[in-house]
N, C-alpha and C positions, 0 to 999 in steps of 0.2 A: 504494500500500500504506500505508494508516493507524497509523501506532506506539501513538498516543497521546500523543506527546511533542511540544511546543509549541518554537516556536523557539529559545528560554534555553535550553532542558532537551536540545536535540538539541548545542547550543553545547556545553556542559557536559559532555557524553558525548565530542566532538569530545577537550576539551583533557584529558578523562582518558585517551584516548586516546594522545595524543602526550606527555604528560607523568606519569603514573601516580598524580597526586593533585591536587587544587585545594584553594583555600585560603578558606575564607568573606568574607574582609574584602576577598579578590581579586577576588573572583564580586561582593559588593557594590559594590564602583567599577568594573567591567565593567558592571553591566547597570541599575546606580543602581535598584535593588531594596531593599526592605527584609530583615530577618534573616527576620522570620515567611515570609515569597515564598522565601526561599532554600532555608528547612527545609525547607518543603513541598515544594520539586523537589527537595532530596536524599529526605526522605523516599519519595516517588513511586520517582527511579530505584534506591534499594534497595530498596523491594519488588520491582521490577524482576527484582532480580538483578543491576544495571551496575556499583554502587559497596557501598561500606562505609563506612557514617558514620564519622569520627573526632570526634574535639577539635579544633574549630575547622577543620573540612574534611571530608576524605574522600579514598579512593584505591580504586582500579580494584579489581574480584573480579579476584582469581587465576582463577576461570574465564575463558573466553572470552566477548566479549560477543557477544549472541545475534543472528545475520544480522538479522533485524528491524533492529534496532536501526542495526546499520553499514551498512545498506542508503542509509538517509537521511545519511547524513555523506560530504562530498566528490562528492555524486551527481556534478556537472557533469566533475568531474575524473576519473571513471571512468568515464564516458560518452567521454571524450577518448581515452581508452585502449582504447575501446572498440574505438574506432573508426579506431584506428589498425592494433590486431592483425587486424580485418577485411580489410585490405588484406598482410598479410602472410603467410595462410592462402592455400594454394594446391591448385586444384581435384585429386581423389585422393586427397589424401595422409589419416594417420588420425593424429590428434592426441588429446593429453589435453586436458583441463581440469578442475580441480579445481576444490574449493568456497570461496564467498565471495564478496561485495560487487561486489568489483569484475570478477571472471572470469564474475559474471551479466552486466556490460555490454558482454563482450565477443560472448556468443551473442544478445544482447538484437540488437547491432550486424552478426549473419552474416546474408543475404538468406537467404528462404527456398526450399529447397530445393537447399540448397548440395551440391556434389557431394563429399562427405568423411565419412569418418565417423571420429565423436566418441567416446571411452570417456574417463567419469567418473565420481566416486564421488558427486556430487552430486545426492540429487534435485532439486533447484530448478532445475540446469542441466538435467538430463535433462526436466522439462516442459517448457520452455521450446520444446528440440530438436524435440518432440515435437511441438508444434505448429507447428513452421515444417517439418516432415513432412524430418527430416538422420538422416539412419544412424546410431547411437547405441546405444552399448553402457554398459549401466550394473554396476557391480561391483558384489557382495554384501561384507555382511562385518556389523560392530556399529552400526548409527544412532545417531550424534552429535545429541542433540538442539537443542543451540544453532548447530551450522552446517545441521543438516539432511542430511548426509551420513555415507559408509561408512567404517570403519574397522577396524583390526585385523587378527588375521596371516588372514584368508580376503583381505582386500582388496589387503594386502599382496600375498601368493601370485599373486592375479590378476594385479595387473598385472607381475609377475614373467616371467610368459608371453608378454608383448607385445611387442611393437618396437614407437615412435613415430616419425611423421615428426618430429612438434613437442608440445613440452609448454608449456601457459600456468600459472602457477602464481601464488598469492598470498603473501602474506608478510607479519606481526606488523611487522616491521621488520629493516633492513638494519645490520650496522658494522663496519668493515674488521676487529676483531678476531675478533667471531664470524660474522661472515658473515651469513645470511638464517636467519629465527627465526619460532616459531611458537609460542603459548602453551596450545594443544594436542599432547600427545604421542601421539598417535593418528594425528593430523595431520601430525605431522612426518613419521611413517616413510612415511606415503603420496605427500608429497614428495620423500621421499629416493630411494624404491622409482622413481618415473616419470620422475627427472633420471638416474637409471642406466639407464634403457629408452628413453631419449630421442635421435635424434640431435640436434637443437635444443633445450634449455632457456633457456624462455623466463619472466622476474619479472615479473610488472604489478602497479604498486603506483604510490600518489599520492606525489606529492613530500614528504607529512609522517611517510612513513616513511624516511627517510634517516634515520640516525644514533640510531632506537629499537632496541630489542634485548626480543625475548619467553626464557620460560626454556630452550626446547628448537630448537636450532642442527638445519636440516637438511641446509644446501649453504655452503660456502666460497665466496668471490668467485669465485674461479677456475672452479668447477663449471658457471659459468653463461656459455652464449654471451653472454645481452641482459638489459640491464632495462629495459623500456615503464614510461616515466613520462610526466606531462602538464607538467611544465616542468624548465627547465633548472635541474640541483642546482648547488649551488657549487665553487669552482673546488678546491678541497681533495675532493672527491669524483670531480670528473672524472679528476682526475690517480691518484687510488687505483685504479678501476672500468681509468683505462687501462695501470696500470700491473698489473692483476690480466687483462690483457687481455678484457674484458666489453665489450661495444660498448652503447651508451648511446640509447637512442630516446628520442623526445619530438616533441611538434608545433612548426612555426616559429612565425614571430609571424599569418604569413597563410595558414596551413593550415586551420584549423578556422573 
């Protein structure tokens, strides 16, 4: 999938990501760039929609940045997580999956014609589904156009109606005071909605959300059986996750 964005410029999106602003004179001893190369890639990702130019930087849109875009950041590491909830899916059972980055690597990672069926709000996952020919239930509701997905109180309601064996969910970022966060509030209640209908709630998220926080909180530590990461966090988070009783996944060093 073609963004358009060159490797700086996908970097760039990465650290506003994990940090909510960059700094020009930062990005120029980063990528030994000139001012003129730098403007240019901020000018490009705000037209985008990604950031907001400042004085002497920039920092993240209050929207969401758009699947496109986050699809290309961290790929290998949610491909690892892909590939791990693949093997923790068990034949039967009927699970969520909601929308985003990295919960595309986990259907991208099911064999096809696995025996389970899926309900999601997402279209990108429900194609996917679709052509590896898996039972798949898609909810209605308001189309989000930068995740590509359902929303709102019809999406809500739906999954209101369901029992999950398992929920895989994404997540803005994690931190022991607010918990798991989302910088869509549309988004949020449909997490909230499918960790109440869930026996298993399950977080897959990369190791560079530990310790971000988005505006709209949708789950406490506690709410959450697991969170599928691709390496191990620091020893101040294990201790939090275990003390919030969350069991902690990730790959060994000879696993993947």
């Amino acid at each position: 999938m073609s963004t358009g964005l060159n490797e700086r410029q996908k970097q760039i999106v990465d650290l506003l990501q994990k940090n909510g602003e960059v700094k020009t004179i930062e990005l120029k001893e980063m990528f030994t760039v000139t001012d003129m190369t730098l403007r240019r890639d901020l000018e490009k990702l705000e037209q985008m929609g990604l950031l907001k130019r400042t004085f002497g930087g920039a920092i993240l849109q209050t929207k969401e940045i758009a699947l496109p875009e986050r699809a290309v950041v961290h790929i290998e590491e949610k491909e690892t997580i892909g590939q791990i909830v693949k093997n923790i899916i068990r034949s039967g059972e009927s699970i969520f999956i909601d929308s985003g980055s990295t919960t595309l690597q986990i259907v991208r990672a099911i064999p096809e014609r696995t025996p389970i069926t899926v309900v999601t709000n997402a279209i990108h996952v429900a194609v996917e589904l679709s052509v590896k020919q898996i039972n798949t239930i898609v909810i209605g509701g308001v189309l989000l156009e930068t995740t590509n997905a359902m929303g709102g109180a019809i999406a809500v309601e739906s999954i209101s109606k369901m029992a999950f064996d398992k929920a895989f969910l994404g997540t803005t970022g994690v931190t022991p005071l607010h918990g798991f966060s989302n910088s869509n509030m549309l988004e949020a209640e449909i997490k909230r909605e499918a960790i109440r209908r869930a026996n298993e709630a399950y977080i897959v998220m990369d190791h560079t959300k530990f310790g971000q926080n988005a505006l709209f909180s949708f789950s406490k530590l506690e709410e959450i059986d697991a969170i599928i990461t691709d390496k191990q966090p620091t020893r101040d988070w294990i201790d939090s996750l275990n003390e919030a009783n969350v069991k902690l996944i990730y790959p060994t060093i000879n696993e993947f």
